[in-house]
N, CA and C atoms as a LAMMPS dump frame, in Angstrom:
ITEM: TIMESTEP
0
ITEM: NUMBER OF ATOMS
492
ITEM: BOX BOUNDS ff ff ff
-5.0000000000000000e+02 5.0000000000000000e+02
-5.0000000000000000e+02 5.0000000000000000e+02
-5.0000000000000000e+02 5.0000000000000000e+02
ITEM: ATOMS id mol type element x y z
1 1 1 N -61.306 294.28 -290.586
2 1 2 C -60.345 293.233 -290.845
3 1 3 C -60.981 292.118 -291.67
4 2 1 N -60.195 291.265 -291.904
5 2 2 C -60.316 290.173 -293.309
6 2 3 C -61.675 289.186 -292.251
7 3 1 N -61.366 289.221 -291.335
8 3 2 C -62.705 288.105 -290.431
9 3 3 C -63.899 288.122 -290.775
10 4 1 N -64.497 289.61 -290.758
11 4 2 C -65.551 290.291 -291.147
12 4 3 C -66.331 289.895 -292.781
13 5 1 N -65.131 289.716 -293.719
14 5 2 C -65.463 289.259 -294.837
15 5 3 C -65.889 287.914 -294.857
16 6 1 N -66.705 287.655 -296.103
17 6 2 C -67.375 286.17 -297.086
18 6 3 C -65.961 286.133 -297.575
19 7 1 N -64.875 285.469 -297.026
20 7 2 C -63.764 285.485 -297.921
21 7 3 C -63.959 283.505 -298.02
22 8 1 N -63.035 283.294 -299.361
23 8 2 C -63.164 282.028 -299.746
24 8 3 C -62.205 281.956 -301.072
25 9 1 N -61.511 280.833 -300.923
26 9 2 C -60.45 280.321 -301.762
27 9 3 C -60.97 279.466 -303.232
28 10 1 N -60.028 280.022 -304.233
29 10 2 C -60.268 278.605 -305.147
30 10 3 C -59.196 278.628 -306.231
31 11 1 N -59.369 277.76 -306.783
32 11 2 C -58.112 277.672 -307.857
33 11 3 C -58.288 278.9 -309.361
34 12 1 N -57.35 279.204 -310.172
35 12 2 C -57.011 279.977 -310.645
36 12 3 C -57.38 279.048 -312.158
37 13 1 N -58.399 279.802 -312.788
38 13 2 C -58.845 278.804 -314.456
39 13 3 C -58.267 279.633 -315.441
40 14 1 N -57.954 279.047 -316.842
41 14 2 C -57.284 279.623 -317.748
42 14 3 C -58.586 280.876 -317.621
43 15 1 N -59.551 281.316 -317.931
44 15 2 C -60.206 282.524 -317.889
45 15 3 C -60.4 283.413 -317.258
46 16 1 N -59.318 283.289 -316.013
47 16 2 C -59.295 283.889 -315.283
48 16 3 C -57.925 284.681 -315.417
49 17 1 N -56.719 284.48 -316.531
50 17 2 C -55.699 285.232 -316.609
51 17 3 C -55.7 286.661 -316.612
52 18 1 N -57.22 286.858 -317.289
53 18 2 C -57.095 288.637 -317.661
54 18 3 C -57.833 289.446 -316.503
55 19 1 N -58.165 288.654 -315.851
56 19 2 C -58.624 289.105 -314.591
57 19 3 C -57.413 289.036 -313.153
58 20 1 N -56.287 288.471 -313.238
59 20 2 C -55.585 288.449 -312.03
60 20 3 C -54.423 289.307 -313.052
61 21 1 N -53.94 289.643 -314.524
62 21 2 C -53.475 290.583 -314.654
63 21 3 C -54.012 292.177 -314.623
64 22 1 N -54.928 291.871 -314.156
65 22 2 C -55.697 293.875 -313.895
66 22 3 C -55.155 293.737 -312.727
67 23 1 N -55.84 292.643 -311.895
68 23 2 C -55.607 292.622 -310.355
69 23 3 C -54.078 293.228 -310.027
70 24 1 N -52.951 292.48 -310.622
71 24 2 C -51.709 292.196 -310.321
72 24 3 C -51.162 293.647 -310.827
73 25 1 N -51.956 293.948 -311.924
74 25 2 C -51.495 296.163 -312.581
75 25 3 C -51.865 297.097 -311.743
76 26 1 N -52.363 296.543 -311.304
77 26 2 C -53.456 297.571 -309.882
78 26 3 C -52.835 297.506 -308.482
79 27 1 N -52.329 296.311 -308.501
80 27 2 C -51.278 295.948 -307.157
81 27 3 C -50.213 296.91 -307.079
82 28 1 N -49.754 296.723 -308.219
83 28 2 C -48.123 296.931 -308.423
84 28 3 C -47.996 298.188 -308.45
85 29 1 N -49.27 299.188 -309.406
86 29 2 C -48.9 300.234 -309.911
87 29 3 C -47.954 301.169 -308.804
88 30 1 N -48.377 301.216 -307.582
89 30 2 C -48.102 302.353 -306.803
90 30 3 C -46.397 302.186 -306.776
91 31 1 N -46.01 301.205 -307.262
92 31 2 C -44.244 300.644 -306.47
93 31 3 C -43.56 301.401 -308.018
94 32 1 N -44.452 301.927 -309.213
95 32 2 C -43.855 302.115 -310.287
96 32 3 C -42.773 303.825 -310.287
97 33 1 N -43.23 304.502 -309.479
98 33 2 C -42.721 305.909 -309.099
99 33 3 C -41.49 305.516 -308.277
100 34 1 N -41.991 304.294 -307.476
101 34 2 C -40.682 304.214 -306.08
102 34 3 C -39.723 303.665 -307.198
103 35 1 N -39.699 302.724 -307.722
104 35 2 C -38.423 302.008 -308.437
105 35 3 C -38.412 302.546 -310.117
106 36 1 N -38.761 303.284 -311.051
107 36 2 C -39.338 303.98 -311.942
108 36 3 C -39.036 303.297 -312.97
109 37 1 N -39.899 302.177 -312.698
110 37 2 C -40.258 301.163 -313.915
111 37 3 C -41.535 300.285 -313.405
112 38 1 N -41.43 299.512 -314.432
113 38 2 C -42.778 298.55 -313.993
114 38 3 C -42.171 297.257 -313.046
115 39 1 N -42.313 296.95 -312.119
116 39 2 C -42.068 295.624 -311.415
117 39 3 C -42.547 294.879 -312.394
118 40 1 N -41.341 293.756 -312.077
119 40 2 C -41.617 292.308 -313.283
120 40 3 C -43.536 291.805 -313.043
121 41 1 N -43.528 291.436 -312.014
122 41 2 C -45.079 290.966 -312.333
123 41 3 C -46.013 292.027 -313.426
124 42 1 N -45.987 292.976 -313.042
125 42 2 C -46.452 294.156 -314.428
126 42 3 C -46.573 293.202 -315.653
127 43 1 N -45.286 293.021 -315.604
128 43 2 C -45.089 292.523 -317.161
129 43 3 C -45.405 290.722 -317.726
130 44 1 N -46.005 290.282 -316.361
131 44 2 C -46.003 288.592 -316.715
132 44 3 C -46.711 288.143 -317.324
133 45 1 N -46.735 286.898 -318.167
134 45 2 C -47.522 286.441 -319.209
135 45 3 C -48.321 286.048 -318.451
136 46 1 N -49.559 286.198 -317.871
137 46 2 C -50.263 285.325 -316.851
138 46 3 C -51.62 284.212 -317.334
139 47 1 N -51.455 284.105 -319.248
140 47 2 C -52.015 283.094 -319.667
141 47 3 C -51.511 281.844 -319.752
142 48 1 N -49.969 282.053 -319.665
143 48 2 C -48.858 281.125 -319.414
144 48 3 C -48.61 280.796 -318.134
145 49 1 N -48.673 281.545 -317.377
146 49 2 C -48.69 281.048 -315.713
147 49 3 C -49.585 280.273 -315.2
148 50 1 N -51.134 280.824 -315.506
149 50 2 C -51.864 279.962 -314.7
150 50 3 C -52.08 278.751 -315.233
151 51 1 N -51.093 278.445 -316.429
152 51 2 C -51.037 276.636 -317.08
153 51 3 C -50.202 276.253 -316.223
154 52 1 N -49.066 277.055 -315.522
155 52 2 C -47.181 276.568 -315.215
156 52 3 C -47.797 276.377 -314.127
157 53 1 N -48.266 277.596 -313.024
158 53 2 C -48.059 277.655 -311.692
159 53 3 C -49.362 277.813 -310.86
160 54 1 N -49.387 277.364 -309.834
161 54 2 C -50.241 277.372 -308.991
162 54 3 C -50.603 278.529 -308.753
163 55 1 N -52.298 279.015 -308.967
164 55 2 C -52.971 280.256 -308.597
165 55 3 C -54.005 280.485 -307.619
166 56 1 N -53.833 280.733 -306.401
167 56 2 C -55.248 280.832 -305.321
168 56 3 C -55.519 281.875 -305.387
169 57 1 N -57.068 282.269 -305.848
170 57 2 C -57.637 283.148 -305.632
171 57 3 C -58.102 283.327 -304.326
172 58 1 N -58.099 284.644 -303.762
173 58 2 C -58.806 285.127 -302.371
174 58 3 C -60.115 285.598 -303.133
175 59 1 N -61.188 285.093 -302.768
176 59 2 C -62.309 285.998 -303.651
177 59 3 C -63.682 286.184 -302.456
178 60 1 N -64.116 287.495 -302.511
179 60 2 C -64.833 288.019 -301.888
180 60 3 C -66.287 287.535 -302.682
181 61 1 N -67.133 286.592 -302.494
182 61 2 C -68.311 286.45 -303.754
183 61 3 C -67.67 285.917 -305.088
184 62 1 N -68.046 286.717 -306.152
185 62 2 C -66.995 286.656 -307.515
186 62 3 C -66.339 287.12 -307.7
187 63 1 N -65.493 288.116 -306.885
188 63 2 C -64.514 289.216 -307.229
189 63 3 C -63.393 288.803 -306.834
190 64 1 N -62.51 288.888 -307.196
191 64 2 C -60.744 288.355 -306.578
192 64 3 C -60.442 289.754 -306.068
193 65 1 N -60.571 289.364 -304.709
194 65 2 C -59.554 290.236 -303.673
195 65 3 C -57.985 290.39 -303.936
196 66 1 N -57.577 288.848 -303.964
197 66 2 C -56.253 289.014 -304.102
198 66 3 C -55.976 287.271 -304.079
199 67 1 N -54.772 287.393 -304.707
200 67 2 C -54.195 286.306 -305.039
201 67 3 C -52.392 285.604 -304.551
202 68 1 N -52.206 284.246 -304.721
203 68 2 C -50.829 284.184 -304.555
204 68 3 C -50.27 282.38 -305.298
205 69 1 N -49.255 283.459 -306.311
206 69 2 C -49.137 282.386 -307.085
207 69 3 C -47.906 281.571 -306.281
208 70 1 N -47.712 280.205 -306.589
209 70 2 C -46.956 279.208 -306.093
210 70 3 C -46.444 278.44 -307.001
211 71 1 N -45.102 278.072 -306.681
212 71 2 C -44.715 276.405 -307.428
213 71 3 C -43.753 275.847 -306.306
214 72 1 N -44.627 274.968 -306.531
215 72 2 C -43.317 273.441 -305.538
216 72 3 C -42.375 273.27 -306.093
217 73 1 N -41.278 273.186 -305.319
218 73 2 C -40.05 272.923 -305.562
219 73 3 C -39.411 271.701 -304.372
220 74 1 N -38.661 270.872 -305.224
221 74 2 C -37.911 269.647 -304.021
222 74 3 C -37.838 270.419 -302.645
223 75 1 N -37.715 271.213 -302.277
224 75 2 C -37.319 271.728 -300.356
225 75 3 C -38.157 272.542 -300.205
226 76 1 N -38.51 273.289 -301.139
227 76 2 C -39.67 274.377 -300.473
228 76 3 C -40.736 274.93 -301.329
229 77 1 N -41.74 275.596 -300.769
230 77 2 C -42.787 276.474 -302.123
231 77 3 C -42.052 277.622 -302.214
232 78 1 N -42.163 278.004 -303.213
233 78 2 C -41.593 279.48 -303.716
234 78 3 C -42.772 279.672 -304.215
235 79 1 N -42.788 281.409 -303.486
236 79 2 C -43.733 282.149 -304.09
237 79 3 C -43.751 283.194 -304.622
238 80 1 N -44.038 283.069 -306.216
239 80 2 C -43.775 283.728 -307.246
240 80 3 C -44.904 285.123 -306.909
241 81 1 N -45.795 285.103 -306.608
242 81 2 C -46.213 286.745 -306.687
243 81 3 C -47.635 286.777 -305.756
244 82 1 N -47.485 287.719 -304.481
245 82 2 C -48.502 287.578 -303.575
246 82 3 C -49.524 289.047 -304.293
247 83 1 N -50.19 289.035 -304.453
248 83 2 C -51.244 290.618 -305.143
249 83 3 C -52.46 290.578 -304.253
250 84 1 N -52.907 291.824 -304.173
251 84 2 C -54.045 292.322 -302.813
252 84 3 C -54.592 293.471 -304.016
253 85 1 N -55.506 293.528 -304.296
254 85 2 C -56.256 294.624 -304.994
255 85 3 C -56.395 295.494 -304.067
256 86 1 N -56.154 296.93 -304.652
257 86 2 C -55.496 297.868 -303.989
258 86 3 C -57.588 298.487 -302.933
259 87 1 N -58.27 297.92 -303.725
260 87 2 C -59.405 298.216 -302.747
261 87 3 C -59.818 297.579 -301.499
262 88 1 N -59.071 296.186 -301.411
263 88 2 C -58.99 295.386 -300.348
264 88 3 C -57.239 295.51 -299.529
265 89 1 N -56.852 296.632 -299.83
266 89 2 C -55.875 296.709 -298.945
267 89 3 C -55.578 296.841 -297.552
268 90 1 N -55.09 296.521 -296.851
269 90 2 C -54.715 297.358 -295.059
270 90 3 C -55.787 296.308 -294.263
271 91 1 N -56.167 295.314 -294.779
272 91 2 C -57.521 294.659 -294.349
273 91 3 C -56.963 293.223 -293.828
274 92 1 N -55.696 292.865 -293.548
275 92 2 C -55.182 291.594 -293.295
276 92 3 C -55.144 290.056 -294.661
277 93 1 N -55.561 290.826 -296.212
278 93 2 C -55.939 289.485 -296.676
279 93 3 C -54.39 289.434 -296.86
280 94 1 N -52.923 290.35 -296.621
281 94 2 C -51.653 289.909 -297.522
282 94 3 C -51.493 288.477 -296.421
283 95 1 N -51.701 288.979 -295.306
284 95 2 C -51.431 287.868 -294.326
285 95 3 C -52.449 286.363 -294.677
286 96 1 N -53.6 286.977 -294.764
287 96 2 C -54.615 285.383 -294.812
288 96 3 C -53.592 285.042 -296.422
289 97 1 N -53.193 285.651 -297.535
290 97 2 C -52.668 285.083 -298.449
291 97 3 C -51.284 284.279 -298.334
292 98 1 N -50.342 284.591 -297.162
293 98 2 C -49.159 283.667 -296.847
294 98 3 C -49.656 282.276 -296.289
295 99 1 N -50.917 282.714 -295.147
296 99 2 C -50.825 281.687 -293.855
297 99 3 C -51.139 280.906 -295.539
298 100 1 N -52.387 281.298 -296.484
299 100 2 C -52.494 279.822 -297.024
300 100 3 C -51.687 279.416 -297.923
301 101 1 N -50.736 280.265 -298.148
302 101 2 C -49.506 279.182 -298.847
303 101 3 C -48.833 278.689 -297.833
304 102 1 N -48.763 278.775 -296.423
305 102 2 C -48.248 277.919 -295.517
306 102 3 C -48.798 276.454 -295.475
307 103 1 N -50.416 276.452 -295.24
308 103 2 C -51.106 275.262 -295.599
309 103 3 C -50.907 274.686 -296.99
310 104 1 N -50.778 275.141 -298.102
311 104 2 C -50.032 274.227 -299.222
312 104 3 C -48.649 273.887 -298.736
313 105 1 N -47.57 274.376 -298.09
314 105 2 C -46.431 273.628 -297.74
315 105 3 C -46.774 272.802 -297.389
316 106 1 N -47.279 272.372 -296.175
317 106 2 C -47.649 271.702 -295.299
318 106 3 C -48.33 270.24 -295.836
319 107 1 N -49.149 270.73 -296.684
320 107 2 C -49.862 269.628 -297.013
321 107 3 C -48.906 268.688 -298.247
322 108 1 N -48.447 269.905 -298.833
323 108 2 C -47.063 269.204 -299.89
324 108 3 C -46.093 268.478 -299.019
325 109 1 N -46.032 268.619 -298.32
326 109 2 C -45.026 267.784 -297.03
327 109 3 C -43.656 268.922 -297.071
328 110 1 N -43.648 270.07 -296.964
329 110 2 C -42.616 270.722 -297.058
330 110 3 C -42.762 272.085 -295.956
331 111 1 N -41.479 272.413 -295.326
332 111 2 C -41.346 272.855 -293.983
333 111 3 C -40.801 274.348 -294.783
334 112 1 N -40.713 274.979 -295.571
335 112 2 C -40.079 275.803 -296.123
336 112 3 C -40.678 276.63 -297.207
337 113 1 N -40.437 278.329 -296.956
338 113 2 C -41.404 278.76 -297.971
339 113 3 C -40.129 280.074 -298.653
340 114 1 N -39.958 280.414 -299.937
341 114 2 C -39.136 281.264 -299.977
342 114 3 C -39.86 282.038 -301.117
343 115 1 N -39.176 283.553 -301.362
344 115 2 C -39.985 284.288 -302.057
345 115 3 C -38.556 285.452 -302.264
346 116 1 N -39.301 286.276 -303.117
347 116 2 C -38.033 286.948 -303.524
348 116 3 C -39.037 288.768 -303.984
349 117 1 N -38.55 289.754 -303.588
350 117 2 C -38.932 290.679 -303.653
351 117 3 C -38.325 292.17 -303.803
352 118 1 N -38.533 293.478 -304.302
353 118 2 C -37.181 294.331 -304.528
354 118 3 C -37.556 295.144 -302.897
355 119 1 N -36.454 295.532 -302.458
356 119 2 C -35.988 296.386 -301.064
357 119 3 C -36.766 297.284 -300.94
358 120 1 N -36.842 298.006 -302.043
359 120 2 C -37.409 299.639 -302.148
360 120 3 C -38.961 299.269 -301.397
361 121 1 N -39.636 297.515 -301.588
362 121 2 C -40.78 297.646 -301.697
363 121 3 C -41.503 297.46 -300.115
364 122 1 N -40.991 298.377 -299.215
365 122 2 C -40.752 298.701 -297.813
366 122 3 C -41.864 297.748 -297.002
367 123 1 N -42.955 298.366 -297.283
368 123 2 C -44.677 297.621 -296.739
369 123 3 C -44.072 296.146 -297.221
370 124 1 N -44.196 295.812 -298.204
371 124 2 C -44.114 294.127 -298.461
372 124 3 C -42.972 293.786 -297.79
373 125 1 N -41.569 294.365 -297.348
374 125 2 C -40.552 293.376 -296.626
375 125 3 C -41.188 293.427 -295.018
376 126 1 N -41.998 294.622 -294.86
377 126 2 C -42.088 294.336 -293.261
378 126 3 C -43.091 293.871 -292.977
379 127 1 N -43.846 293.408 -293.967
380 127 2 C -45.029 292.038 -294.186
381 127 3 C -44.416 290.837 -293.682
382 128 1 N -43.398 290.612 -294.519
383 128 2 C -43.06 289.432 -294.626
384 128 3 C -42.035 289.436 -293.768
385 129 1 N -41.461 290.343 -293.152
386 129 2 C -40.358 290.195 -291.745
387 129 3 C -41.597 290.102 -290.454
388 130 1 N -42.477 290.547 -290.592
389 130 2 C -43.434 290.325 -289.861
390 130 3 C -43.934 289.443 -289.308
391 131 1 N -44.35 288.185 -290.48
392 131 2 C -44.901 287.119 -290.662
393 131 3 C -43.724 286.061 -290.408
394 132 1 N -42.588 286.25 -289.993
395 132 2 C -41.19 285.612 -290.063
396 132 3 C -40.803 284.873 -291.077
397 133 1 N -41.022 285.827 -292.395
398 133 2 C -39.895 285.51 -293.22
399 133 3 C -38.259 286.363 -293.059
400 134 1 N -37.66 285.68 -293.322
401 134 2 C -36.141 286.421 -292.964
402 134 3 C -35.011 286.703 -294.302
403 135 1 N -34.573 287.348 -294.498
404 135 2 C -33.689 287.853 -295.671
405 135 3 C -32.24 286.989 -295.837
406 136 1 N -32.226 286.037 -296.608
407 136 2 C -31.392 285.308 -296.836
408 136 3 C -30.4 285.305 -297.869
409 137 1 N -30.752 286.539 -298.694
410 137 2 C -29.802 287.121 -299.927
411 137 3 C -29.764 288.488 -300.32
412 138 1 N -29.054 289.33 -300.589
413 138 2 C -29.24 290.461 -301.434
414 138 3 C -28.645 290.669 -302.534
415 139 1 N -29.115 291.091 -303.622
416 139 2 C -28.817 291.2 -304.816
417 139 3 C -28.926 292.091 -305.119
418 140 1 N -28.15 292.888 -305.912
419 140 2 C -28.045 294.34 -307.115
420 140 3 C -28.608 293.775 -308.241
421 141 1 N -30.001 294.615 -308.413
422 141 2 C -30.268 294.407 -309.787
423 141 3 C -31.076 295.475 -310.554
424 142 1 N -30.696 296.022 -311.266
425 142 2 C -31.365 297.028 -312.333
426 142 3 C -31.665 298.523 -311.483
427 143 1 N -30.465 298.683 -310.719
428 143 2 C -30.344 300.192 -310.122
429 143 3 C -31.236 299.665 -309.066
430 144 1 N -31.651 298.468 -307.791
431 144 2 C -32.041 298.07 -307.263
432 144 3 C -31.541 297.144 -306.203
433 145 1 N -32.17 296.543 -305.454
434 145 2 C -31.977 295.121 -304.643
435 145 3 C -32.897 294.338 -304.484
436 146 1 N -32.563 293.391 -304.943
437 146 2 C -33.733 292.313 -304.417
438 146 3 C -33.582 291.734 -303.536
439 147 1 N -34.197 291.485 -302.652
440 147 2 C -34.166 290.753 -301.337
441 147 3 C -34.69 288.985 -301.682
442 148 1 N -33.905 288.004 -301.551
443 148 2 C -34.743 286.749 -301.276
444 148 3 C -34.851 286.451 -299.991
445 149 1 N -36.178 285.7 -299.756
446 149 2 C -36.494 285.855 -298.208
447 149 3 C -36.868 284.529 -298.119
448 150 1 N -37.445 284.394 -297.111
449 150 2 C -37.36 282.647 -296.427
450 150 3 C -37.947 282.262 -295.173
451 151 1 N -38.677 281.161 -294.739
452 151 2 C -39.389 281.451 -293.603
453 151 3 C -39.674 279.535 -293.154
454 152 1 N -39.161 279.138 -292.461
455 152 2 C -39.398 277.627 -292.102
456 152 3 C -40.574 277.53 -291.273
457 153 1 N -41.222 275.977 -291.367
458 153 2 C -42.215 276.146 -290.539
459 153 3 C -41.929 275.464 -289.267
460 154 1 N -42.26 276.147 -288.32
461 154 2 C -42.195 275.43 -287.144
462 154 3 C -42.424 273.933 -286.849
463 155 1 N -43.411 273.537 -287.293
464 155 2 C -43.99 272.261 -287.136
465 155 3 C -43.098 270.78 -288.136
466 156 1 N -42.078 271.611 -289.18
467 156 2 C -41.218 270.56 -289.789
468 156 3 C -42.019 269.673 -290.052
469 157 1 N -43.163 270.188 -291.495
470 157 2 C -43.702 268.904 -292.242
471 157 3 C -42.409 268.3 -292.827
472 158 1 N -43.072 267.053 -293.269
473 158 2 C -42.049 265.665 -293.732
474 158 3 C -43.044 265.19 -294.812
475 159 1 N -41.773 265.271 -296.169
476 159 2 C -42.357 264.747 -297.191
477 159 3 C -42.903 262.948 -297.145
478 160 1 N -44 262.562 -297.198
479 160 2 C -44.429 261.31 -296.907
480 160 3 C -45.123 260.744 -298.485
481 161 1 N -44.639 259.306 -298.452
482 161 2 C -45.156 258.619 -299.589
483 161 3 C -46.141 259.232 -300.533
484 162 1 N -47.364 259.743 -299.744
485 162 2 C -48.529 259.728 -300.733
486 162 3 C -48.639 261.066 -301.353
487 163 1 N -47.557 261.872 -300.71
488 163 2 C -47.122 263.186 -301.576
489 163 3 C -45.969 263.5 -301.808
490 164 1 N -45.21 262.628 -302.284
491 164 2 C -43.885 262.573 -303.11
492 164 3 C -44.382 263.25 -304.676
């Protein structure tokens, strides 16, 4: 399990784009047979992201285990794309990668985390039904469904002055 590891967090540098898009091709690939295309992250500009959006690396030493991108939004974080390199899989980091976008809610002063993901992608909804996120939409899209999901925090942070 993830305990056992030198695991350790840090922010996501423009030189690091071509390294969390292998990560994120390597993630995804296996979901490309189930839905028979490339999942959108496949395809994301991620020299443009890690300017837009918040990137935590999970990194084992120098290597990125896995990652999870974020952006604040007025009520909640949305999280744009959780990735686990498929050699650090089954090992608990998808989980150590939510709890710490829970601690960015939290510290953003926000009680609310939402994310959006396709149905087919079975392991990741019962991750995240797991972790008590809950399914708050379904959508038809591209011979598909996407699920948006959603998960409050117990503790009801409160946005306060010095992080407005």
């Amino acid at each position: 399990m993830s305990e056992d590891l030198p695991l350790h967090f840090r922010n996501a540098l423009s030189e690091d784009a071509k390294a969390i898009r292998t990560l994120v091709c390597a993630t995804y690939a296996k979901w490309v047979p189930v839905i028979g295309r490339e999942p959108k992250p496949m395809r994301a500009d991620y020299e443009l992201a890690v300017r837009k959006h918040d990137f935590a690396l999970l990194c084992i030493g120098e290597e990125i285990a896995g990652l999870i991108e974020t952006m604040t939004r007025d009520d909640h974080l949305w999280i744009e794309n959780v990735a686990v390199s498929p050699a650090y899989q089954r090992m608990g980091l998808g989980r150590r990668l939510l709890e710490h976008a829970e601690e960015i809610a939290r510290q953003s002063g926000l009680s609310k985390l939402s994310l959006l993901t396709n149905a087919d992608f079975e392991a990741n909804v019962a991750l995240y039904e797991k972790v008590g996120y809950a399914v708050t939409l379904r959508e038809p899209l591209m011979e598909g469904t996407t699920l948006y999901m959603s998960k409050s925090l117990k503790d009801g942070a409160q946005r306060t002055p010095w992080n407005d």
